[in-house]
LUMGULUM-637095 format. One record per residue (C-alpha): residue in three letters; y, x, z; residue number from 0. Coordinates in Angstrom, 1 decimal, m for minus. Layout:
N
[r 'ala',[Y,X,Z],NUM]
...
# end
This chain:
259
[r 'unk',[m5.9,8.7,m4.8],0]
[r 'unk',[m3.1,11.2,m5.2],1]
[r 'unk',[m1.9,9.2,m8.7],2]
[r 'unk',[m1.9,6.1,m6.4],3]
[r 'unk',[m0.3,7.6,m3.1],4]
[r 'unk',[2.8,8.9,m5.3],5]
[r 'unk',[3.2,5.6,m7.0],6]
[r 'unk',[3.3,3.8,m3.5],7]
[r 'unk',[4.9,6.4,m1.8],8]
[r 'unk',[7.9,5.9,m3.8],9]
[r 'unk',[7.9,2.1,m3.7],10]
[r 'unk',[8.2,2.4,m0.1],11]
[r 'unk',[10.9,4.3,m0.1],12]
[r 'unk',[12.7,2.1,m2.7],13]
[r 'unk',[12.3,m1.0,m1.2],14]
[r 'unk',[13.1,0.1,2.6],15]
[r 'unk',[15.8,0.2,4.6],16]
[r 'unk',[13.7,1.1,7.7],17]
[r 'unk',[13.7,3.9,10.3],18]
[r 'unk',[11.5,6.9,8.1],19]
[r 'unk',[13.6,6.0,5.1],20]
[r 'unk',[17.2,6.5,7.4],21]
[r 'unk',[15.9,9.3,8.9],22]
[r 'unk',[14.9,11.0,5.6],23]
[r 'unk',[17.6,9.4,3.3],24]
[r 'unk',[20.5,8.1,5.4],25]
[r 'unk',[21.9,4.9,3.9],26]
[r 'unk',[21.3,5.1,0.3],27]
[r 'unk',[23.4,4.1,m2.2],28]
[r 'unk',[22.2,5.1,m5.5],29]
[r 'unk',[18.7,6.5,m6.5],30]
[r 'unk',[19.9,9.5,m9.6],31]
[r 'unk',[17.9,10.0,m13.0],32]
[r 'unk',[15.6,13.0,m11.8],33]
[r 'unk',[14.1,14.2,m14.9],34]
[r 'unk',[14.6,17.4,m15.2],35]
[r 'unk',[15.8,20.3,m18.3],36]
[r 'unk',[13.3,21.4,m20.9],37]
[r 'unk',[13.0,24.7,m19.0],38]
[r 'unk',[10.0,23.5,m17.1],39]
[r 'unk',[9.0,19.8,m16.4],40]
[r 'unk',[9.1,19.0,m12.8],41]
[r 'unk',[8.7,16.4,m11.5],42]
[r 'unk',[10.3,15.5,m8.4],43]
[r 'unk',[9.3,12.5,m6.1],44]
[r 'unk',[12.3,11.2,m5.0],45]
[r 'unk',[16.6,12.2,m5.1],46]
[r 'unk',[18.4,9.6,m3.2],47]
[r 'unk',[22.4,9.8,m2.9],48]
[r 'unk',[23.3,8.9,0.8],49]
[r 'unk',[26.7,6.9,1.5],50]
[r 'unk',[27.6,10.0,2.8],51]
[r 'unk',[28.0,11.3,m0.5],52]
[r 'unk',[24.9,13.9,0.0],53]
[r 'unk',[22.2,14.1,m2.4],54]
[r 'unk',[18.9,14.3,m0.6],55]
[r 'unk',[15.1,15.0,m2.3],56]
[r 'unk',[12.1,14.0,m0.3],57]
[r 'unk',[8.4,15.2,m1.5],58]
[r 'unk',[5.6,14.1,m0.1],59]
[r 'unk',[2.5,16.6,0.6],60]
[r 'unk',[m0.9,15.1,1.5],61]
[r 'unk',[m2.3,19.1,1.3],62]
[r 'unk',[m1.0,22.3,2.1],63]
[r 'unk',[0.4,23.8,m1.5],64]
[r 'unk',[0.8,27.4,m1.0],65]
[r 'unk',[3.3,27.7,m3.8],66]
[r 'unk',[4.9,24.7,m2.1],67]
[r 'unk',[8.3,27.2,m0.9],68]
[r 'unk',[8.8,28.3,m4.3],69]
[r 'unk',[8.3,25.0,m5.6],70]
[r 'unk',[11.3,23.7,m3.7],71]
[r 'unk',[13.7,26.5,m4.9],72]
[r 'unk',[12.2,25.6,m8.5],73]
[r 'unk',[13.7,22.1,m8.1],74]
[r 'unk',[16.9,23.1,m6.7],75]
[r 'unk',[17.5,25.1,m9.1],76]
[r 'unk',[16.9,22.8,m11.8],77]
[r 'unk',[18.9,20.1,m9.5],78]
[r 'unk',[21.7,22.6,m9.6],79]
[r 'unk',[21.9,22.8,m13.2],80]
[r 'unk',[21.6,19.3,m13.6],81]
[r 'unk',[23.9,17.9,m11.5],82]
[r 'unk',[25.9,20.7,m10.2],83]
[r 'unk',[25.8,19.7,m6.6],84]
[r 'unk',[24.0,21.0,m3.4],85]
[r 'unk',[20.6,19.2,m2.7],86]
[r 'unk',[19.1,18.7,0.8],87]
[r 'unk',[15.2,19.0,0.7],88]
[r 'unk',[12.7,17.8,2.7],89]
[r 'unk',[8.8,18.1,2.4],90]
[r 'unk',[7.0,15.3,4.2],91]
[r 'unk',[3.6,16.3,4.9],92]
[r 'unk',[0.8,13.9,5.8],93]
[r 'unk',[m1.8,15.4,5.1],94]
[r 'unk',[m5.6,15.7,7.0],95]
[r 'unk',[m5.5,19.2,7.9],96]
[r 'unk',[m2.7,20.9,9.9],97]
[r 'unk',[0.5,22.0,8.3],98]
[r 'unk',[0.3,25.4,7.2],99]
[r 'unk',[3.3,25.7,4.8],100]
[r 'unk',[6.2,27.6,4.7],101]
[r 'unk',[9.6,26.2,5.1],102]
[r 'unk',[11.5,29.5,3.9],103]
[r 'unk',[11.4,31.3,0.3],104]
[r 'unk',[12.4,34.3,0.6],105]
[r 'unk',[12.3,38.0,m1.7],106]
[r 'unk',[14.0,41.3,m1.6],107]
[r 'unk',[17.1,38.8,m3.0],108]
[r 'unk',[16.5,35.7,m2.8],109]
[r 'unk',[16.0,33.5,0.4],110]
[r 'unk',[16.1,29.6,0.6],111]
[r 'unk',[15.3,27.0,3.2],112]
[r 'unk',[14.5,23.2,3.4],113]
[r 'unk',[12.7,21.1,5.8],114]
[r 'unk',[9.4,20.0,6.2],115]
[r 'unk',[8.8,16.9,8.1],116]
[r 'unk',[5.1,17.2,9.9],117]
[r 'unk',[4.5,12.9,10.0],118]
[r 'unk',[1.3,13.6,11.7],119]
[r 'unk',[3.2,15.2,14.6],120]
[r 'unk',[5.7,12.0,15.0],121]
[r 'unk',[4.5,10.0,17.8],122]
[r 'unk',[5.1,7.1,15.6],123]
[r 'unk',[6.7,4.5,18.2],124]
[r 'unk',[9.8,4.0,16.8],125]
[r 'unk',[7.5,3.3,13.4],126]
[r 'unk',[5.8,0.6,15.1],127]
[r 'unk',[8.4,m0.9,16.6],128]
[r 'unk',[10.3,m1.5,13.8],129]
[r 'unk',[10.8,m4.4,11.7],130]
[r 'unk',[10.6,m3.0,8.4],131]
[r 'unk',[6.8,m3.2,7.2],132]
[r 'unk',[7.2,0.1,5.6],133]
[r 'unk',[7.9,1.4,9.1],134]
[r 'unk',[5.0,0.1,10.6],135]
[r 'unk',[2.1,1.6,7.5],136]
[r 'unk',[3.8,5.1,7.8],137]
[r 'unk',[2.5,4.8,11.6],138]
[r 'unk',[m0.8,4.9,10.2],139]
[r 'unk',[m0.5,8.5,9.2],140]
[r 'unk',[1.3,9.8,12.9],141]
[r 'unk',[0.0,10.8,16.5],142]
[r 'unk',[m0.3,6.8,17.3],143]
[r 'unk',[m3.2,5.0,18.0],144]
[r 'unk',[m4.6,3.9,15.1],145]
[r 'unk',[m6.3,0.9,16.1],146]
[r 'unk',[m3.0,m0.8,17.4],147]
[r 'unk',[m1.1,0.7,14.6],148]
[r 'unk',[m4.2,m1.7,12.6],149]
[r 'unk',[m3.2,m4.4,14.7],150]
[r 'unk',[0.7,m3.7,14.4],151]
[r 'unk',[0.5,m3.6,10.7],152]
[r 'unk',[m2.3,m6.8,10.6],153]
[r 'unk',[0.1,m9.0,12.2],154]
[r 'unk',[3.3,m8.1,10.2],155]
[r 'unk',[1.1,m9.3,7.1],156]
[r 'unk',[0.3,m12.4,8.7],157]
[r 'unk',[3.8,m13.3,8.5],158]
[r 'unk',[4.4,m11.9,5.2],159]
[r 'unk',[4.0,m14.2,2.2],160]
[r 'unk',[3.4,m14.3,m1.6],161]
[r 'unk',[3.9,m10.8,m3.8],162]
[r 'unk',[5.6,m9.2,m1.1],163]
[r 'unk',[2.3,m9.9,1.6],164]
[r 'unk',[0.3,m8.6,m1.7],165]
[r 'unk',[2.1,m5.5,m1.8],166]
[r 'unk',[2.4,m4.7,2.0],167]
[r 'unk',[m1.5,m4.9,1.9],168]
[r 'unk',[m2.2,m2.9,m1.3],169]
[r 'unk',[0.3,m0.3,0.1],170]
[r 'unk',[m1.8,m0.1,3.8],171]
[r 'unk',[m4.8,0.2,1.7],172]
[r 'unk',[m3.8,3.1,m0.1],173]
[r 'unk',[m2.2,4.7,2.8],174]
[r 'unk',[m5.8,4.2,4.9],175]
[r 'unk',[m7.2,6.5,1.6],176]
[r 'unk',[m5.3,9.5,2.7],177]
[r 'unk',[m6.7,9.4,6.0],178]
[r 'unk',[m10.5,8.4,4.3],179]
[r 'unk',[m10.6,4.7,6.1],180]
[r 'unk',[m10.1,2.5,3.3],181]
[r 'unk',[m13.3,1.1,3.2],182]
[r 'unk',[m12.7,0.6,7.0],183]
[r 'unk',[m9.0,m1.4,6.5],184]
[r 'unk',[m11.1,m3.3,3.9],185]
[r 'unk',[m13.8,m4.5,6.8],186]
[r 'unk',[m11.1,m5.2,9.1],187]
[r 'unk',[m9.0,m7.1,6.7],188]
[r 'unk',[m12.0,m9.0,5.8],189]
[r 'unk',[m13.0,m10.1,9.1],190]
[r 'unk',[m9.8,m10.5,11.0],191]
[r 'unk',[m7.7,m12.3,8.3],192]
[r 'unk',[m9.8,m14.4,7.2],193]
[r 'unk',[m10.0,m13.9,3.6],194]
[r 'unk',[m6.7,m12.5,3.3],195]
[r 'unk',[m8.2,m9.2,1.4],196]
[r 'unk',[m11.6,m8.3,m0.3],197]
[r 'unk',[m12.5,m11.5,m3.2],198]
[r 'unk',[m8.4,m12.8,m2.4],199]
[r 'unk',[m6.2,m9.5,m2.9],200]
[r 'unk',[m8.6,m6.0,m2.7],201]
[r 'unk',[m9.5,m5.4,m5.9],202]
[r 'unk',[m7.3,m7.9,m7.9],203]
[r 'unk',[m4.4,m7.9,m5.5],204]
[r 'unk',[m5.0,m3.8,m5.6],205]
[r 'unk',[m4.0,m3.9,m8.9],206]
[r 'unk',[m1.5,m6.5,m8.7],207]
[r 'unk',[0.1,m4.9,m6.1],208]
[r 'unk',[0.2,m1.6,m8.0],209]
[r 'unk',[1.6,m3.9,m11.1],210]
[r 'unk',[3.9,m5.1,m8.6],211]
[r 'unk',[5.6,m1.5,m7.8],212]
[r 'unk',[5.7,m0.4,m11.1],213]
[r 'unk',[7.4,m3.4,m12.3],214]
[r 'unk',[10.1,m2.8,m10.0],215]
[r 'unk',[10.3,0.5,m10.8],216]
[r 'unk',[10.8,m0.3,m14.7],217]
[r 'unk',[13.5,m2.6,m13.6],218]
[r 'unk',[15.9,0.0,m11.4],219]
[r 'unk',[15.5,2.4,m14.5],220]
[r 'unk',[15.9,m0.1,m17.7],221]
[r 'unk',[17.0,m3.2,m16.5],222]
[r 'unk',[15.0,m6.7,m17.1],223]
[r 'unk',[11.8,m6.1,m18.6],224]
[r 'unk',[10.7,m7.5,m21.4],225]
[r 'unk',[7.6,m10.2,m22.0],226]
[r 'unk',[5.9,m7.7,m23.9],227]
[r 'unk',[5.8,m4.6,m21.5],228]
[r 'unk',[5.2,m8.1,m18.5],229]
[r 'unk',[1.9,m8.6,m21.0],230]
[r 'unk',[0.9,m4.9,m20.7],231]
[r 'unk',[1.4,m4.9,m17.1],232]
[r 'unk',[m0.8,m8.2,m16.1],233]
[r 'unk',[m3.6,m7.0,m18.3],234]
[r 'unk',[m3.6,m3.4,m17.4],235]
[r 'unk',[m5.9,m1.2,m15.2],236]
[r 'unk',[m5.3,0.5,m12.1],237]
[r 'unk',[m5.8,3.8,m13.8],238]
[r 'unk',[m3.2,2.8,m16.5],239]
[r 'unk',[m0.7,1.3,m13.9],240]
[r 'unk',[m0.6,4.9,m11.5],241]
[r 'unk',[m0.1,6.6,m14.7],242]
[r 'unk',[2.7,4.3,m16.1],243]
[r 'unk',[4.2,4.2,m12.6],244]
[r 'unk',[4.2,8.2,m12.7],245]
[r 'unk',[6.1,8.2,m15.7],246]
[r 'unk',[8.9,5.5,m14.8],247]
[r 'unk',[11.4,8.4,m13.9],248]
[r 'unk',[11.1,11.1,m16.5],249]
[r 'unk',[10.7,8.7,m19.4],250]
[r 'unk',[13.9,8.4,m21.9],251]
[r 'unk',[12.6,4.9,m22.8],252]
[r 'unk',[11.0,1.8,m21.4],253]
[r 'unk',[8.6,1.9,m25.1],254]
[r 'unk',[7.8,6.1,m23.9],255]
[r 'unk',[6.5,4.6,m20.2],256]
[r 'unk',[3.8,2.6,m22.0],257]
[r 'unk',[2.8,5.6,m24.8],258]
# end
């Protein structure tokens, strides 16, 4: 689950334009190479330059990660070196339990901030009231009801069509997981949209909605993709599609994704 929640996480943010995304992000305008120097491999979810000219760096927590503060100074650092520029950091937590992280690093020498975002403490509204589909899954994981959040979300699909219907309903799926009612969107999809899920798109459309992101993915890095990495893709697992999806952005080749 936590290979397929980083996957989707960042095909959300890469595809929207909503109200999380602006909020987080500002107006994006380029999404930098993040892979980091040989020192140590991080790997960073997602570095967005705003049109503001600010970089900005969002991770996303579904756990409390004591190490999380020195984490973050970890990646600036490495950010610094690479780039030479300031960073603004966020940590958006989602997780189950309540937040219990620090927001400070801080020794004898050494002290450094960022933010950390608390989605389960956002009342949502503005989520669900916005038009962006993106918008209106993230509600799933704040203080709104989750029922009409269900509802909110079940009727945006209905007016969805085609891949993009396929990968608004993978990505609500995989969301649900983080909050352990996947099996319960999967009912509800069954018997309120009429076929739309279960034999139609969960399972197959799971992974074709996974394929989906990835394939994306490959294409803001490389470019077009080739028919032979489009053959590995439609006749890959789920397990293999997280793991090539996970690799997208620290990869110095399209051939290194697929190794």
């Amino acid at each position: 689950m936590a290979h397929s929640f980083d996957v989707t996480f960042k095909f959300l943010f890469r595809q929207s334009r909503g109200v999380l995304s602006r909020l987080l992000f500002g107006e994006v305008v380029e999404w930098p190479n993040i892979e980091q120097p040989a020192v140590r491999n991080l790997r960073a979810d997602l570095l967005a330059r705003s049109a503001d000219g600010v970089l900005r760096q969002v991770e996303l927590q579904v756990s409390n990660d004591a190490g999380m503060a020195f984490r973050m100074l970890e990646y600036y650092a490495g950010f610094y070196r690479l780039l030479g520029e300031h960073v603004e950091q966020t940590v958006l937590y989602a997780g189950r339990e309540p937040l219990r992280m620090d927001d400070v690093f801080e020794t004898a020498s050494t002290r450094h901030r960022f933010t950390i975002l608390n989605l389960r403490e956002m009342d949502g509204e503005e989520l669900l009231a916005s038009d962006d589909w993106a918008d209106n899954e993230w509600a799933l994981l704040t203080k709104a009801d989750r029922d009409r959040v269900i509802r909110v979300v079940f009727d945006k699909l209905r007016s969805l069509s085609g891949a993009e219907q396929q990968a608004a309903a993978s990505t609500f799926a995989v969301i649900g997981g983080i909050l352990g009612i996947e099996e319960e969107l999967k009912r509800r999809l069954q018997s309120e949209m009429i076929d739309l899920m279960e034999n139609k798109i969960i399972g197959p459309a799971i992974r074709q909605g996974i394929g989906r992101m990835v394939h994306r993915l490959l294409e803001r890095r490389f470019g077009p993709v080739p028919d032979w990495a489009l053959e590995k893709l439609n006749s890959a697992s789920p397990d293999e599609l997280e793991e090539w999806g996970l690799r997208v952005e620290t990869a110095e080749t399209l051939e290194k994704v697929f190794l």
